[in-house]
N, C-alpha and C positions, 0 to 999 in steps of 0.2 A: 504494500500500500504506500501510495507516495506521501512524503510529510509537505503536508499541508505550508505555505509560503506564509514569512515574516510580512509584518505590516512594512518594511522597510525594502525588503524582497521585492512585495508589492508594487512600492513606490517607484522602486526602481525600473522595473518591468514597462510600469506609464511613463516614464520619462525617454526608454529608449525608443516607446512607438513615437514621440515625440522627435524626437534625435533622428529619427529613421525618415520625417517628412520632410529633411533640408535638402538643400544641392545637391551637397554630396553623393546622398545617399539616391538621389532621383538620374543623376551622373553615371553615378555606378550601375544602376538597372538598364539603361540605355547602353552603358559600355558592354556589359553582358548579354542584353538582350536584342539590341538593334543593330550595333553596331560590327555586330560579328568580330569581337573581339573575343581570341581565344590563348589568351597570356596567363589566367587567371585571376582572381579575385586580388590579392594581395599587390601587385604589381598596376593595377587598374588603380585601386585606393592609392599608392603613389604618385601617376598619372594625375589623378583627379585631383590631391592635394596641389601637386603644384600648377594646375591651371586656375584654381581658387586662389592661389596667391597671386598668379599673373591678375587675371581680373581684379582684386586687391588693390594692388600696385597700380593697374592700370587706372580703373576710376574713381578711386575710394580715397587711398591717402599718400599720402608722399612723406619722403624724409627728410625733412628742413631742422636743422639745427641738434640733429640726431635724436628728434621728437617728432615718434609717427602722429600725424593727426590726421581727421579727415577733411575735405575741401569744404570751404566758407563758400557762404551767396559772394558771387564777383568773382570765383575763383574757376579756374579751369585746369584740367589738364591736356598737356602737350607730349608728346615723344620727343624727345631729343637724344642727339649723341653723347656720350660720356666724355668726359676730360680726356680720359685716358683711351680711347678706341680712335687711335690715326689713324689717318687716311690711309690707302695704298695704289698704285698705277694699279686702275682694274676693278677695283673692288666697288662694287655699286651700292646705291645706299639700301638694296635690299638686302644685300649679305653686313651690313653694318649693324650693331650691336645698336639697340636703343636702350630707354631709359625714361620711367614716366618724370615728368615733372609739374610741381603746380604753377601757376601765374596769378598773378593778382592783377585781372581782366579788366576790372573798373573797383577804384578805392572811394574813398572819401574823398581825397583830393583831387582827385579825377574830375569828381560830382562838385566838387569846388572851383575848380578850372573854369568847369561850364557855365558855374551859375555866375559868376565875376568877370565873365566879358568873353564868348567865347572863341579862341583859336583855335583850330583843326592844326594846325604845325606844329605849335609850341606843344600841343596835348600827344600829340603824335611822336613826338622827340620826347619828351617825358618815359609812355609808356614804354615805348622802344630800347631806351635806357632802362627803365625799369626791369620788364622781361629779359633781356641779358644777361645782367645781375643777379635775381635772383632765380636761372636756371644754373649759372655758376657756380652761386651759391651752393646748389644739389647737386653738384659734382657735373653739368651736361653742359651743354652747347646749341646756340641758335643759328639757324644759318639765315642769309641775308631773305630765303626764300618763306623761310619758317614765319622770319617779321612782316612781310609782305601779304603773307595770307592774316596772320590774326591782324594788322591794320587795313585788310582790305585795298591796298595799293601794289603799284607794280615794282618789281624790284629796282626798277629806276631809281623810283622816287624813295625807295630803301637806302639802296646807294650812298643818296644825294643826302639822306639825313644824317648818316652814318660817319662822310665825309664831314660836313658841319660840324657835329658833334666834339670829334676827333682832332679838326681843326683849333678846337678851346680847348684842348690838352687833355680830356677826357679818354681814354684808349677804352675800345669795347671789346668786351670779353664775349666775341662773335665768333662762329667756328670759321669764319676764314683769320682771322686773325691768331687766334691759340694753334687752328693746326696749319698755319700756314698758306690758305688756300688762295688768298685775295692775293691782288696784284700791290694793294699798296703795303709799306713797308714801314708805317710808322710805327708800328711795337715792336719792330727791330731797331728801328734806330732809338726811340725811348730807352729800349734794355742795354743795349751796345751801350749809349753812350754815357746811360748810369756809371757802366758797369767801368768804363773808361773815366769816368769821374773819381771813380773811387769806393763805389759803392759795393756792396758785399752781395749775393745772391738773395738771401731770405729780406733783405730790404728792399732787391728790385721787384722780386716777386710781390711782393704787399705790394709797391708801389703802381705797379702795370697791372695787378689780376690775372698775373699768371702764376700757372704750379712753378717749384725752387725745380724741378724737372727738365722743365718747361725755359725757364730760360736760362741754365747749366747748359742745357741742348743749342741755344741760340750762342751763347758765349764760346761755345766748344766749336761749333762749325766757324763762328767766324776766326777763330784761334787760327782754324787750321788754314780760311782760305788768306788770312795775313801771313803766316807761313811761306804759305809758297812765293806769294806775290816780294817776300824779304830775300826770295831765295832766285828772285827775276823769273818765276814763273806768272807771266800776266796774260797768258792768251786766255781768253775766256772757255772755250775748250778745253781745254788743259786744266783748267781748274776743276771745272763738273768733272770732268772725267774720276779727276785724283781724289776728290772732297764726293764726290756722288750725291752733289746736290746737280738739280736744273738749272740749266743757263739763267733763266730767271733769278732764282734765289742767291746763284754765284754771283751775277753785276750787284744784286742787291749789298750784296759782302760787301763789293769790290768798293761801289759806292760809298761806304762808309767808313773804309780805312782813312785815318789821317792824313792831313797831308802832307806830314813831314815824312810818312812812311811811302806814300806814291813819290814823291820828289826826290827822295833817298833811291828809290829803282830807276826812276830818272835819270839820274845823275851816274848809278854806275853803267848804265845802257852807255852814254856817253862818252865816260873814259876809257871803259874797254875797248869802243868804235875809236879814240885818240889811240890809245898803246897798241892798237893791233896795226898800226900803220893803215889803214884802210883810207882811201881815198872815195871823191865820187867816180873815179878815170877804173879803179881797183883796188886791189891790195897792191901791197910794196912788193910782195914776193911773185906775184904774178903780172907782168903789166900787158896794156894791150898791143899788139902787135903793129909795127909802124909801116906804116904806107907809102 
């Protein structure tokens, strides 16, 4: 005869037909049932946990300040790339690792902006800055196309605010910037010429909003393309080549060496051209044949 179940047995019993009516558990019937899945129960329940955490992650809360919460009215989430997931020749942004992030879509001050006289620019440069920052903040990256859809403009006009911005000494922590991708060059010469002033890595890094990684990595490539260039290596070929950066990012170096160090290659271009007897007619040891 069975022994009759604890008032506590009981309770228990109700609470997992309860437990039984969530996600998870309507996930797992579907994984066993519908979906011709035949790995078994234990392996599916793992499965299923971590698409309950994507989903999580995905719409529910993010990590700001290493305090999961969940998203505020005004708040949205975005996908973005992570700090640390660079680029590569090839690699599309569908094989690129993302990363949810929140934004704060419309603040107080936003609602302030507009009721105090309203600009569409100045409010547009605001939020732009803002979202940057605080996807930074969460460890990811916006790119110029990312700001262009949530302000509803074309990446021109991204651009074009970006450059502004930038121009009042502001450096944005944009994924072409942090991994390199934009054409312009101004958070390498900010870091270089800290870094040339005197400045130490974890101060440039505060300074710019990049990882101490992040500009150790700019420091070190340019180390290397001053190198050659002290060593009269200046063909710009020759540098990508040896340094395996792109010509691009090589002139970029090149551009920002001193100029006592370009005038110093200079000058021994030219006294070598004096000691080696060399003429415009020829060299001294070969001359041209007379007529």
């Amino acid at each position: 005869m069975t022994k009759p179940l604890t008032k506590a047995q009981i309770q228990l019993k109700k609470m997992h037909r309860l437990k039984d009516k969530g996600l998870h558990q309507l996930l797992l019937y579907r994984f066993l049932h519908h979906y011709g899945y035949d790995k078994g129960e234990v392996t599916a329940n793992a499965i299923i946990d971590d698409i309950l955490t994507l989903i999580d992650d995905y719409f529910l809360v993010s990590s700001l300040d290493e305090d999961l919460h969940h998203i505020h009215y005004g708040q949205l989430v975005w996908m973005a790339v992570p700090v640390d997931e660079y680029p590569q020749r090839g690699k599309s942004i569908a094989a690129t690792r993302m990363k949810p992030v929140v934004l704060s879509f419309l603040t107080d001050d936003d609602i302030s902006h507009i009721a105090h006289g309203f600009d569409s620019t100045s409010l547009r440069k605001k939020r732009l800055q803002r979202w940057v920052e605080e996807a930074f903040d969460q460890g990811a990256l916006l790119t110029q196309l990312d700001l262009a859809s949530l302000l509803g403009v074309c990446d021109a006009v991204v651009s074009k605010y970006v450059c502004e911005i930038q121009k009042s000494g502001c450096i944005l922590p944009t994924r072409g910037n942090i991994h390199d991708l934009s054409g312009a060059i101004t958070h390498k010469r900010e870091i270089i010429t800290l870094y040339l002033e005197g400045f130490l890595t974890p101060e440039i890094a505060l300074k710019t909003k990049h990882s101490k990684e992040a500009v150790d990595r700019y420091i070190n490539d340019y180390h290397r393309v001053e190198l050659l260039w002290r060593h009269n290596i200046s063909s710009l070929d020759d540098i990508s080549k040896l340094t395996r950066l792109s010509n691009r990012v090589a002139q970029q170096y090149i551009d920002l060496l001193p100029e006592k160090i370009r005038s110093s290659h200079h000058n021994k271009i030219t006294l070598y051209s004096s000691s080696s007897g060399e003429t415009q007619a020829g060299s001294a040891a070969v001359q041209p044949a007379q007529g």
